[in-house]
N, C-alpha and C positions, 0 to 999 in steps of 0.2 A: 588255705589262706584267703581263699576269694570269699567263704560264705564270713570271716573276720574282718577283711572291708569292708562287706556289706555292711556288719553287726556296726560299725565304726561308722560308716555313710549315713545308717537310721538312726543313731543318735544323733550325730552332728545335725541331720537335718529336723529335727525334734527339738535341738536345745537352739537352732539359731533363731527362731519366733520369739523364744522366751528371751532369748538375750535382747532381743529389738523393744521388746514389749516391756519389760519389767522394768524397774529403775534401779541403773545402772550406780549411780550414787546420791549420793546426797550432800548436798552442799545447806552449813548453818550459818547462818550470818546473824551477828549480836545476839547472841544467845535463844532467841527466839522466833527468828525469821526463818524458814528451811525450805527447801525444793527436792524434790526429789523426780528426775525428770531420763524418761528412757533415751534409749537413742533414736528412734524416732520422734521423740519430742524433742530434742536438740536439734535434730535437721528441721523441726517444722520451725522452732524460735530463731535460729538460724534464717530460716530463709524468709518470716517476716522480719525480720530486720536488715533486708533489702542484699543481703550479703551473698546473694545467689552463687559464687563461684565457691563459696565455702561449701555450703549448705550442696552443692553438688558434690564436691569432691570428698566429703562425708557421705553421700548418697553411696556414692560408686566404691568406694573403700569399704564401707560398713553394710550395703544392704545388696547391691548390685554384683558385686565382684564376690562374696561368699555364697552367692545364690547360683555364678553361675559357675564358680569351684566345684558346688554339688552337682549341679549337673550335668560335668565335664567326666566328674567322677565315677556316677553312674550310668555314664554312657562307657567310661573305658570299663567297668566291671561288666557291663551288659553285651560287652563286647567277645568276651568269653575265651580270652589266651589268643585272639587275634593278632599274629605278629605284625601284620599291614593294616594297624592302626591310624594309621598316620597322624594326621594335626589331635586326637585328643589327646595323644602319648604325648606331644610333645606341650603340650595345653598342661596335662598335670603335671609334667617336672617343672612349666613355668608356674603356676597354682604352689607346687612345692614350696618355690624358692620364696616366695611373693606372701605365704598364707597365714602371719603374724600380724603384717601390719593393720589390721581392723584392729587388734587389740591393740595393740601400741598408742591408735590415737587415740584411743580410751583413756588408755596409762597417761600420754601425755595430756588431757584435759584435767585430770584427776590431779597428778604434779604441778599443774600448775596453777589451778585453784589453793592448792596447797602452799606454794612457797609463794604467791602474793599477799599471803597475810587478811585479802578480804572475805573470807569464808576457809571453813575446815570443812571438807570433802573426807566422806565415807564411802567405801562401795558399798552395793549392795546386793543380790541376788543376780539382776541382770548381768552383771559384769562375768559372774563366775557362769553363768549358761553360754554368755559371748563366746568364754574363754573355751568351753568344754566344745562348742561346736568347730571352732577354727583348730584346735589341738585335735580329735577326731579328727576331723576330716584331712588333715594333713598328716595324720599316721594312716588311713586308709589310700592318701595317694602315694604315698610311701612304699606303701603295701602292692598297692595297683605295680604302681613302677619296678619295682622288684622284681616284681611275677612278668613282669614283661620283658625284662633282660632275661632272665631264664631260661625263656620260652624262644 
């Protein structure tokens, strides 16, 4: 099961780049006008538009907080059935619980671009790498966590 975490850990850390990088949707406004903007370009329009507490808690949600899932994660596999793991064991059941909401805020930018009526929002590429990297890596702590009760 641990070299299956792994295989789950090197995805997720493979597809979370792309999910940052790529556009994540697309917003059309009057038929002709369109954006198509990652999530790191929403935290950077974000944050010139003075909105700093936003633009952080998007930082820490979407790029901070799945980066250091992974490498909470790859420390308790690198750990190797260590049952006196201490704080990462208890780090990935909290990662567990916690490891949707990057996408959620996604979902909810998307929804509500959508039901404001001023643009129709598409996802696009980025949103499904987000997704594949937060769903990995939350079945590899999964995983982790398992193999640690066992042991």
């Amino acid at each position: 099961m641990k070299s299956f975490a792994s295989t789950l850990l090197v995805i997720s850390a493979l597809s979370l780049p792309l999910g940052l990088t790529l556009p994540v949707m697309e917003f059309k406004r009057l038929y002709f006008l369109s954006t198509t903007p990652s999530i790191i370009d929403i935290i950077a329009s974000v944050w010139n538009e003075t909105d700093y507490a936003i633009a952080a808690l998007i930082f820490v949600v979407s790029i901070f907080f799945p980066l250091l899932k992974l490498l909470v994660i790859g420390l308790q596999i690198a750990s190797d059935g260590n049952a006196d793991a201490g704080p990462t064991a208890r780090l990935v059941n909290t990662f567990s619980k916690w490891s949707m909401l990057d996408v959620m805020l996604v979902a909810i930018a998307i929804f509500a671009a959508k039901t404001t009526g001023l643009a129709s929002a598409v996802t696009k590429p980025g949103i499904c790498f987000f997704a594949i990297s937060a769903i990995t890596a939350t079945l590899a702590a999964h995983i982790v966590s398992k193999d640690r009760t066992r042991a």
